[in-house]
VEXMARTI-854195 format. One record per atom (N, C-alpha, C): residue in one letter; x, y, z. Coordinates in steps of 0.02 Angstrom, whole numbers, plus 50000, padded with zeros to 5 digits. Layout:
REM VEXMARTI-854195
AXYZ;...
END
This chain:
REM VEXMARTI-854195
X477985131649616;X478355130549678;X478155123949710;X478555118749741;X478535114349748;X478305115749838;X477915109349867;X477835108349932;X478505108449963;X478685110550038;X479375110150081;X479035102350088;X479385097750110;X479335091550138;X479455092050206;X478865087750225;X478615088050301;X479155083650345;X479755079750309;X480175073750344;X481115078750337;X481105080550402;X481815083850420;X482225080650374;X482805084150351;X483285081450291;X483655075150326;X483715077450372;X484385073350443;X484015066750459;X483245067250464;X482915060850482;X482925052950476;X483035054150392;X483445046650373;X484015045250417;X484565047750427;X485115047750411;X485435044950489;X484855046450561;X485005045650634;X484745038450636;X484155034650584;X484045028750615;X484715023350615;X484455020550659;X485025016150666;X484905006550612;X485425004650581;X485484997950536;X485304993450552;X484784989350541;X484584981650563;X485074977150537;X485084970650549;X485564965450553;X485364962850461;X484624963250449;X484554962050367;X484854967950337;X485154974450357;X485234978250311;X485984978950305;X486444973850386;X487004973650350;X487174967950308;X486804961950309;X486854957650273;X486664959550192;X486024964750193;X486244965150126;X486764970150094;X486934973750138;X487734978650115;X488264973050113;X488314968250124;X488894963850130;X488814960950055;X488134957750040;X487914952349986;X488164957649918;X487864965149918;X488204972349874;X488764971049866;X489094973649932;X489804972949919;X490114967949887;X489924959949886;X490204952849842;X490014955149775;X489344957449767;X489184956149690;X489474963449670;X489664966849697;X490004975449654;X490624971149647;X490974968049687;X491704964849667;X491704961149611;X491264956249600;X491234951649568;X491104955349475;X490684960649486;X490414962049414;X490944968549407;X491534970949455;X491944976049438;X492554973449405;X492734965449459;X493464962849420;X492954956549402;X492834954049338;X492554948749326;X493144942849343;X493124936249376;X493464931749358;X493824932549427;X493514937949478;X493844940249548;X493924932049581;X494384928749627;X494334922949649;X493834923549743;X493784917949760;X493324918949824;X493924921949867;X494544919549862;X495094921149925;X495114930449914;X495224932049840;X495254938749831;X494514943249852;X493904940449842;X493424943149883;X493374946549961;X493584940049960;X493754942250051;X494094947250077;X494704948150050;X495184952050062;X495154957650051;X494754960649987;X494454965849957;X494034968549981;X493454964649998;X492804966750045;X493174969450137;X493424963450138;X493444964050209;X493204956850282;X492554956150215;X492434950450250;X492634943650272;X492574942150318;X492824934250350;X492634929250266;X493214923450290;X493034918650237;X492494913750232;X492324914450276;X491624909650305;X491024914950275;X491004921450289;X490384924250279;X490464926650209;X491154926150177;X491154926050103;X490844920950049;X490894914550093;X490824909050049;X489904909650059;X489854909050120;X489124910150118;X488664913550073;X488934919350070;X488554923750011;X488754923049943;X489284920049933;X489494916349877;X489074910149831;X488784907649893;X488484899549887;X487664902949880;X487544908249935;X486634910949934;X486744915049840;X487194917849825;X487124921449741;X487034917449692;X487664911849713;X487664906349659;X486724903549659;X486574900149713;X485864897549713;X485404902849679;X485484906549687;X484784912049652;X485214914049573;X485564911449544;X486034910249501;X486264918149470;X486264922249507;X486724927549495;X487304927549475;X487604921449493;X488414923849471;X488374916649468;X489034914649423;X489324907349412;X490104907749423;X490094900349423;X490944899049454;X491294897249397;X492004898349390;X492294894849335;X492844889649354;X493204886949337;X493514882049348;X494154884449421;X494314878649458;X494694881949490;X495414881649496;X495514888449511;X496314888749476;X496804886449552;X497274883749526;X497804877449557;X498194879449543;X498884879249575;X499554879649535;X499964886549594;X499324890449647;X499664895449665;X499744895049729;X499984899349772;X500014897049850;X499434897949860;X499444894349924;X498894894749967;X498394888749942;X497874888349969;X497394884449949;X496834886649862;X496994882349810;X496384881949742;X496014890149758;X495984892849711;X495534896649714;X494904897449667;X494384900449676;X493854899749617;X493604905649591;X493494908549530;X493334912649502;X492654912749503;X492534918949515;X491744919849517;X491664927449439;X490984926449422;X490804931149356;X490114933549368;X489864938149359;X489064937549339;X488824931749301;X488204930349310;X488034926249260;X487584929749234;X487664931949163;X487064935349122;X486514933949115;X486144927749110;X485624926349137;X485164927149204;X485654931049226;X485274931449299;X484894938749327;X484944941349262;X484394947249283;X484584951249228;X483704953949211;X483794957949150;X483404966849171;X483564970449133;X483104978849138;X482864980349062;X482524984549076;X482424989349011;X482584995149012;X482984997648964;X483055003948962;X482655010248917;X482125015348933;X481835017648900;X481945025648904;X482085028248843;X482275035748858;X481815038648820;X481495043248836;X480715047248812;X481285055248789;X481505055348757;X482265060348704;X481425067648684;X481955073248676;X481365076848645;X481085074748580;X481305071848543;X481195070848470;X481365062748427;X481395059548507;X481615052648500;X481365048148570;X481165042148550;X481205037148600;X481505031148597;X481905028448635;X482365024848615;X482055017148692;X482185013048665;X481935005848707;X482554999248704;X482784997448767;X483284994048748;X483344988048802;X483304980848781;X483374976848847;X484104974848847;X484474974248945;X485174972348949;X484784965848963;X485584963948990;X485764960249033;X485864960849091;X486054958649157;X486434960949227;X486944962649223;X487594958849180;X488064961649144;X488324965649117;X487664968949073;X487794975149067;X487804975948964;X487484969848950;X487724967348880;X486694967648841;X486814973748811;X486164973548754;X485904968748739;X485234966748741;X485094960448684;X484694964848618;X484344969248642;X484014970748581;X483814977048591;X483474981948530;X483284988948532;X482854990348507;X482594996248516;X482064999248461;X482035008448468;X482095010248420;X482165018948410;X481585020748378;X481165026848392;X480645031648346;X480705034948361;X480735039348295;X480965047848299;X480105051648303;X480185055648329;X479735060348323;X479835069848322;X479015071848308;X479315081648297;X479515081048391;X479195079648438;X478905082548472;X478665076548529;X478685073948586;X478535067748617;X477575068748654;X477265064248601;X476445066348650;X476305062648699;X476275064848757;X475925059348836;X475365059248812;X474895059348764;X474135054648746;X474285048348726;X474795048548671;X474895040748631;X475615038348643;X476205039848693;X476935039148691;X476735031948756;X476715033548795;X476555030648842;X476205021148822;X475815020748782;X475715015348763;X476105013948706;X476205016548663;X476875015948618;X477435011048638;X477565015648695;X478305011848714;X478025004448781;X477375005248787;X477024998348790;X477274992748784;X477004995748691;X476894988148655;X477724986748637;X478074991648617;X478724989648591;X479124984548658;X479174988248714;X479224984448782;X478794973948761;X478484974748764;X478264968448739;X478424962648682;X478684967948642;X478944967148577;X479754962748584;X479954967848642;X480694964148658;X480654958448707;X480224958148742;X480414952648789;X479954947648772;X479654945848694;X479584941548647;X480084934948658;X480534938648651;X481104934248627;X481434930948703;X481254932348750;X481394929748828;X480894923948823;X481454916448881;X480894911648910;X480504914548981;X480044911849006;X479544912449055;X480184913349093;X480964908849118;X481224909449180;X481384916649157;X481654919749107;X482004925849088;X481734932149118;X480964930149085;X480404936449100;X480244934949155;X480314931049222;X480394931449299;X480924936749308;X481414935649286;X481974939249298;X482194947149260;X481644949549247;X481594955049219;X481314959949283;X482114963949292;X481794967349352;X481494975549350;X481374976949295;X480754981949287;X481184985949209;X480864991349227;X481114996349175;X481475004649198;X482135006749171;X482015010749206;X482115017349153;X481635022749159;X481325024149122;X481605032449135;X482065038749081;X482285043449082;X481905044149040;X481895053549060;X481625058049011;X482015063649057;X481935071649016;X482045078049052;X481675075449112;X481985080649160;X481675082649227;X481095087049213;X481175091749170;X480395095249152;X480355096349072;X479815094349033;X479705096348965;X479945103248977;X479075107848986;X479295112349010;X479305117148932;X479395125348948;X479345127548885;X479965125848842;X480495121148841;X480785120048790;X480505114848723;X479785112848743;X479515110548704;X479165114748654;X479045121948653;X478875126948616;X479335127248555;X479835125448579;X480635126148545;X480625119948483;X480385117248495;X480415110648448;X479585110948413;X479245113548416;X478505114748372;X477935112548438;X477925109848495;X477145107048513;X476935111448558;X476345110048546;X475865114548554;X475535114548632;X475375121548648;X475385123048730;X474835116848765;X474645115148714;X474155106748769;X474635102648767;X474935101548740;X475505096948767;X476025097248796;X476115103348817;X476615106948861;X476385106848931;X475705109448929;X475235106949008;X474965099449022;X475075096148974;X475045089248982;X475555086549016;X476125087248970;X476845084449022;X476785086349094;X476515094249093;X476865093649171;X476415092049226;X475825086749205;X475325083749244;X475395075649248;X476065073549224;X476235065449201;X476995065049249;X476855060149289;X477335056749325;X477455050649284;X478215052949261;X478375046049196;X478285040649233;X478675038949296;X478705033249302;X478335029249335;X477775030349359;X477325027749379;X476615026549327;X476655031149273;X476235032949218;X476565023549175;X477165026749185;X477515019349104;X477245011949162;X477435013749222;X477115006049273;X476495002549258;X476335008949261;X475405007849247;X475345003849156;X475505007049138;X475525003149061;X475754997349040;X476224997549056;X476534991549076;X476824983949123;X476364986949173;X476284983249216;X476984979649242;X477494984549246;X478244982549280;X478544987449301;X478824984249354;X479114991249408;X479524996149354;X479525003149378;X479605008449320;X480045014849383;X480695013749354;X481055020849402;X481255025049356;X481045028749363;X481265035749336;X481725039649359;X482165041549302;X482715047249327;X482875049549265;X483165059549292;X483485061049232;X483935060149190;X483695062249123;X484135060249054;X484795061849064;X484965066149099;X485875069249094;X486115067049133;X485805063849206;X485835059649260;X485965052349213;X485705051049196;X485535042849175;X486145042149106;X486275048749067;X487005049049035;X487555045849043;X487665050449121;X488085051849174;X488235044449191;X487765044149221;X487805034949246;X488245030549205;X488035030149142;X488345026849074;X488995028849064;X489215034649076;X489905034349068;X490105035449131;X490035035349208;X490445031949241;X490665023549217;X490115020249231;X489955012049229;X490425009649172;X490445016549101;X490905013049045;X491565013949051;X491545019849074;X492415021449118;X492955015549136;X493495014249111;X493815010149151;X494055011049214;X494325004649253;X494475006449328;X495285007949325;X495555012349366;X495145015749435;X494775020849372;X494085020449406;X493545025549396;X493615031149451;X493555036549404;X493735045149447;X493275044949475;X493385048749560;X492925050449614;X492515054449592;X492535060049553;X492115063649528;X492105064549447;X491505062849401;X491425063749346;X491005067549333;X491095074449272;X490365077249234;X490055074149182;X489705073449158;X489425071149086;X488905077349047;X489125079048977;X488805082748955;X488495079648862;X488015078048882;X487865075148805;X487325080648770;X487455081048713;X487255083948651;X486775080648620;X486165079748617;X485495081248570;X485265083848562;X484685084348549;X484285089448528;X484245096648572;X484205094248632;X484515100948689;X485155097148717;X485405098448791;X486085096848817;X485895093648883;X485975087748884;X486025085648951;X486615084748999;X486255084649061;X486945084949097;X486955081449143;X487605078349186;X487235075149280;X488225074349285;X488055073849361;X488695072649392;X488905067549428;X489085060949427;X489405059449459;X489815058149536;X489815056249602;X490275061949662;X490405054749685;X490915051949689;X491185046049736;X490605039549723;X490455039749668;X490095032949647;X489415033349667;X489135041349683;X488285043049691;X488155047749620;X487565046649605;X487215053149561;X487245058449606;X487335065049574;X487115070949604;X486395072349568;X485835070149616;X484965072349576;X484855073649604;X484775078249689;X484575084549718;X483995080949724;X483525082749785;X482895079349812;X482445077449779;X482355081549718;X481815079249671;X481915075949602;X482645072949605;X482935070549550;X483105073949476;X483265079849470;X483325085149452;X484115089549465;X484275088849489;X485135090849509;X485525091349481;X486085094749458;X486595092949420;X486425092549327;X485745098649331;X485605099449290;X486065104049230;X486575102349200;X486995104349144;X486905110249089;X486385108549069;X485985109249003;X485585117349030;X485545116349080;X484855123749110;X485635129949139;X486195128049137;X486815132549144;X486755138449096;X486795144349134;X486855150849074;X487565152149065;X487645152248987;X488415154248959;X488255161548936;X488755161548901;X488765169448852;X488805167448773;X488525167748739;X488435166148673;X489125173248646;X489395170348570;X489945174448554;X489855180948549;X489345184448536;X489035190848554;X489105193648622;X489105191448680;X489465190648730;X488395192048772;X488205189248734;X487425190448767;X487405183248830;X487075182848873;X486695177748894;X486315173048873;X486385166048883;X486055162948849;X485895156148882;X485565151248878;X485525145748915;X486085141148860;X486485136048893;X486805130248847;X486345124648812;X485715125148834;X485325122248795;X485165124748708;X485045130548711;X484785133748644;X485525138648605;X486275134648634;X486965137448603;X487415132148579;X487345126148620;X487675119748609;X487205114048574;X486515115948575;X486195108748536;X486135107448471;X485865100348458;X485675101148392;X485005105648373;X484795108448408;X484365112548404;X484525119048372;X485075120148412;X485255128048385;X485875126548341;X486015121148296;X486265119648237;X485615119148193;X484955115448209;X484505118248159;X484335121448139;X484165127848193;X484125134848166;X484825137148136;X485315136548142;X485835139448108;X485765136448038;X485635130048003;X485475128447953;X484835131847915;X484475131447934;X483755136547930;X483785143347896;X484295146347933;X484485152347934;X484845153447886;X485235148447854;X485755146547817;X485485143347738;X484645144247729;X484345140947677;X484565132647659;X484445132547720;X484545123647712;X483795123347754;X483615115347732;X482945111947756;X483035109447821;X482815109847858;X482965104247947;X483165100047946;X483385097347944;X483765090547929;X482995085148004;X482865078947976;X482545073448016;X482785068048015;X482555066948070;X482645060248079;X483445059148122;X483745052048128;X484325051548187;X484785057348156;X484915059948194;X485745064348179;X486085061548146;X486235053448187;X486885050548151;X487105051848078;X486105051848060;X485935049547981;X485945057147960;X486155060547980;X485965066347917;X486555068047886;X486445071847825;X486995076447773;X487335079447811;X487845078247848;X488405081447882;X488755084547835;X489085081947781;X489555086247730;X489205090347700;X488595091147692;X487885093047641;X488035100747695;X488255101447753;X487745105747801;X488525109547844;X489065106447806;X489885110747805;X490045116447848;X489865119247813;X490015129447827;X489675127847889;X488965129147888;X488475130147957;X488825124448016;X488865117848014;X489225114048060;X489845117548100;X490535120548039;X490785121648068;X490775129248108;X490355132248098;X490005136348144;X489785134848205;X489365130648192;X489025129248261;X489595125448309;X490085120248296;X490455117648304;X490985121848356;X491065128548340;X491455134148381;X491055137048426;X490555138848394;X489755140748463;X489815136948497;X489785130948480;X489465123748550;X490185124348588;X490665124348572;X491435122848599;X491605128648660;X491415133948618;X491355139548658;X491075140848731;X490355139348708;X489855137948779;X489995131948795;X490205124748789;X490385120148826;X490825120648872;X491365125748851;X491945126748887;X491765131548955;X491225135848943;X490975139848997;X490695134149065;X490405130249038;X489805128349076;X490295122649087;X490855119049079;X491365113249110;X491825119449162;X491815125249145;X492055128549213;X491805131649274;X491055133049277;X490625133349302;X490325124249330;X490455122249305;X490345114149351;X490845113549362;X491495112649345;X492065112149412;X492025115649468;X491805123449443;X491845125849501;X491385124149568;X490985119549550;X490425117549588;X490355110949626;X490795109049594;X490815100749622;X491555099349595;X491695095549625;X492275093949627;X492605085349584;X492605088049505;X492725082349454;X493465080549428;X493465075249420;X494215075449385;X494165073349312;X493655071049286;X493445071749217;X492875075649193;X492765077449130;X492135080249108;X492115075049035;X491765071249036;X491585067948977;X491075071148922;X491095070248865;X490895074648806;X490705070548751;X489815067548763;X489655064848728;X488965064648686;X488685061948625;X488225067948602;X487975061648550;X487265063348517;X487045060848462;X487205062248416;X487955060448384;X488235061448340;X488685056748310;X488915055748249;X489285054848211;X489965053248250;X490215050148245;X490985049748288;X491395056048288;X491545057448205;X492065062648172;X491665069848211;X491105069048199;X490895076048236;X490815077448300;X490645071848333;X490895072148410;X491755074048418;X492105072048399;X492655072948386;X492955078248379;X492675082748323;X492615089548304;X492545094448375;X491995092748402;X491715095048455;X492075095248528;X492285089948538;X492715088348583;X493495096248578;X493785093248512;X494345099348511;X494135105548494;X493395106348486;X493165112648496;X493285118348565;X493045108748612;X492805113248672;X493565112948729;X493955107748676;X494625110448716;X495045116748712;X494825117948631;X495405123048605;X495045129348647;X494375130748686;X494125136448711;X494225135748781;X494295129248804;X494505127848850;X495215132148894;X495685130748842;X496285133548830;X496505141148845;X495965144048826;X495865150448810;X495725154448872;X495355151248927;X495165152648980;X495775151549033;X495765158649069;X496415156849128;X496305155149183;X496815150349220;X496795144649276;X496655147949343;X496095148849367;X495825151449428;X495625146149479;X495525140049447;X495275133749499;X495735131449515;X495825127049587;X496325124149621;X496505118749572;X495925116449514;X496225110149475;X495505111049419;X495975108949358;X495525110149314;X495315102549279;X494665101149275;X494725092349262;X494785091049177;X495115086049167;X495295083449098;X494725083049071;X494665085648987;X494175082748926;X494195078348906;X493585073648897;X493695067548860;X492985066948805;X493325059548772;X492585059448744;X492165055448770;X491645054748779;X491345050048817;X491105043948802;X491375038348829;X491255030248818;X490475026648807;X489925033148838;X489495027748843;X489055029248762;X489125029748725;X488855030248659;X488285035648646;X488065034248579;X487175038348564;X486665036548625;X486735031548653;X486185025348688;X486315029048732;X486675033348775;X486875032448837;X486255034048908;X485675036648894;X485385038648927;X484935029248930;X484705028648868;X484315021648873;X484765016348939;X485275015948906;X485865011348940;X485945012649022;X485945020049035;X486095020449110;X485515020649163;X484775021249108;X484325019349163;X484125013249149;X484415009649130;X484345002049134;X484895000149183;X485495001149178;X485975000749225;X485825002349296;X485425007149309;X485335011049372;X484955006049411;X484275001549352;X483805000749404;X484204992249438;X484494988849400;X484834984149409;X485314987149471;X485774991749453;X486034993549506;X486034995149575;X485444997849579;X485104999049627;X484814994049667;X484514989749623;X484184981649669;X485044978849697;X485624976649646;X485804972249675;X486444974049711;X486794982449688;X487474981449694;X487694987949753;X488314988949768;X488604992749824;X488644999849784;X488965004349812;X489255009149797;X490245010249791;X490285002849830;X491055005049835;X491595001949783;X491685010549735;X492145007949675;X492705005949700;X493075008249771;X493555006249794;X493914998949801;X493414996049796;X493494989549811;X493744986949740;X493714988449683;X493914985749648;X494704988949618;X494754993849638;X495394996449628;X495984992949603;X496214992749551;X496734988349513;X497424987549565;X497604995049619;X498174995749641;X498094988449708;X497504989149712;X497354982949767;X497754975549742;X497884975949676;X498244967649652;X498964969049646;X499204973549684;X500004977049662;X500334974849717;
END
């Protein structure tokens, strides 16, 4: 049981805005425009934001100097006075993305942009806080090798997913009860700071999904999105008007910890009905060997029969637990994306529509299936995205709204 917190919920929320904090909601608001419609002009800034043209150019001219964004040539030919295109400039700020996976760690540096430069993956049974922690160290080091001194100034930390709790689903995968009481004495992100000696935010894996396929979403981007990805267990996070739903302790909108009914019509968590987990045991069971190492990479045709088994299981309980999160929040997509193979994500997807189907219309609105844009990476990718996000940009997708150029 966790401490109540001694600071009223409402407390934040009565102080009143200093004059630096609307200047930097204004400076947000330019650079969310700028990195939503790339190539946005300064006259269209203004108009979009809201802001005067004077206090546009200003923060136009303070981004450009700290070289956040660059100008491109200026376009002539239309009414009104030249206008100038503004872009991110990719050079102007980099993250790391590090996801601590049950049976994987994955390390990845962007751009501000939003554009990979490089990666690194290790599989493991089982993730150990004795030796993981410096691990993903040295590999961290490994990538920003290849950065100059101005680059690695501009490296604005790491931001660093794992589950919200190991927790006994690590029993589930082979490790052993000291390392089960280990995890839950390790604050990742202050633990990976310390090692690494760079600012380190932590958030959850189904959260940090989530993130990745809003951000990959094209615009208009839906007010409300679910994300449900498939590895080794199921992660989950939501989306709500361009905020995470992570509940006070960053933990919220936990997907994966949803009880379905397995086809037996028993109880069951969607973790140990939809993962690759409980496709290993169905292989197992099935006199096949565990399959290791990336998913991507394994004998999929080798493992047929049992796939398409599990394939109707997972579809089944996916479809439970996307109606049980509608009913809870209010989405107009559920994205459906997983460490898998394309064709079998795929598979999966019209699994969990065809059960979808099956279920009758009791909600005021039922949100569309898709597959989800942000890839295998997606957890690495969106807490790299987040922590960038967080330093430089707004919340308001509105502003970029395509119907706004109509």
């Amino acid at each position: 049981m966790r401490d109540l917190p001694d600071q009223d919920v409402f407390e934040p929320i009565v102080r009143g805005i200093t004059q630096s904090g609307v200047r930097l909601a204004n400076e947000r608001a330019v650079l969310t425009l700028i990195a939503g419609v790339p190539g946005v002009s300064n006259a269209d800034i203004a108009r979009r934001s809201g802001l005067g043209p004077q206090t546009t150019a200003r923060i136009l001219t303070d981004l450009e100097s700290r070289d956040l964004i660059i100008r491109g040539e200026v376009l002539r030919g239309r009414r009104g006075q030249p206008a100038t295109p503004y872009r991110l400039n990719p050079q102007g700020g980099y993250s790391i993305g590090v996801e601590i996976g049950w049976q994987h760690v994955e390390i990845l540096l962007q751009n501000i942009a939003g554009q990979p430069i490089a990666a690194t993956r290790r599989c493991h049974n089982f993730p150990d806080p004795e030796t993981i922690f410096a691990e993903i160290a040295a590999d961290v080091e490994t990538l920003l090798v290849g950065l100059s001194n101005d680059q690695r100034r501009r490296v604005a930390g790491i931001g660093v997913t794992s589950p919200g709790n190991f927790g006994p689903l690590l029993a589930h995968i082979g490790a052993p009860p000291c390392a089960i009481d280990a995890w839950a004495k390790v604050d990742v992100g202050p633990r990976l700071a310390e090692e690494t000696g760079l600012p380190a935010l932590w958030v959850n894996d189904g959260s940090a999904a989530a993130w990745r396929e809003i951000t990959a979403h094209p615009t208009p981007r839906p007010k409300g999105l679910a994300s449900f990805f498939v590895g080794t267990f199921v992660g989950g996070g939501v989306v709500s008007e361009g905020t995470l739903v992570e509940g006070p302790y960053g933990n919220g909108a936990d997907l994966g910890a949803l009880v379905v009914h397995d086809r037996a019509g028993k109880p069951a968590y969607l973790h140990l009905t939809a993962s690759l987990h409980a496709l290993v045991l169905k292989a197992i069971d099935a006199g096949h060997a565990a399959p290791v190492g990336s998913p991507r990479k394994w004998d999929w045709a080798g493992l047929a029969p049992v796939v398409t088994q599990w394939l109707d299981d997972a579809g089944h309980a996916l479809a439970q637990a996307i109606l049980s999160t509608a009913a809870m929040t209010e989405v107009d997509i559920v994205a459906l994306n997983g460490d898998l193979p394309e064709s079998v994500l795929s598979r999966l997807v019209e699994s969990t529509s065809a059960h979808l189907a099956q279920f009758p219309v009791l909600l005021a609105h039922r949100p569309r299936l898709t597959t989800g844009l942000g890839g295998p990476s997606a957890a690495a990718f969106g807490a790299a995205q987040l922590l960038l996000f967080r330093r430089h940009f707004s919340r308001a997708w509105e502003l970029f709204d395509p119907a706004q150029d109509k």
